[in-house]
Residue, then its C-alpha position, 0 to 999 in steps of 0.5 A: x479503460x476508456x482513457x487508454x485510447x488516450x494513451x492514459x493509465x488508471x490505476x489504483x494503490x491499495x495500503x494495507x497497514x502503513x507505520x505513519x505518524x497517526x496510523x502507527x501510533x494508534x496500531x501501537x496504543x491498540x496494542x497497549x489495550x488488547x492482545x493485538x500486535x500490529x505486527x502480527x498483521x501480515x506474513x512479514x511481520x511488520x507494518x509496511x512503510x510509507x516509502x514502499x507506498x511511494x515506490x508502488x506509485x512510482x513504479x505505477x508512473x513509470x514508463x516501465x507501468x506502461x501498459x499497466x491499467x486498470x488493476x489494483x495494486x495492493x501494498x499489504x505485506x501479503x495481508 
């Protein structure tokens, strides 16, 4: 919160369980070997997508963040 004297905004995204090309294939091989099933890991139902990441990161760069700072913000599905 120092920066904002500034006029700079810190904040922070936090994924939860995102379907990239290395963290989706190793959810779904996990699957393989035990009774888990990555999209039993949130209230929706799925794995999160890599554009809903960016799109929490540009809403966070946006003018309409602007007075936005110092929070987290968790992209988890609900998780």
């Amino acid at each position: 919160l120092e920066l904002a004297e500034h006029n700079i905004n810190v904040n922070c995204v936090a994924p939860g369980p995102i379907d990239t090309e290395i963290a989706g294939a190793k959810l779904r091989k996990l699957n393989d070997t035990v009774d888990f099933s990555p999209n039993r890991m949130t209230p929706f139902g799925r794995l999160g997508q890599p554009g809903e990441v960016a799109d929490a990161v540009l809403f966070l760069a946006s003018d309409e963040a602007s007075y936005i700072s110092g929070h987290t913000l968790a992209v988890t599905g609900g998780r």
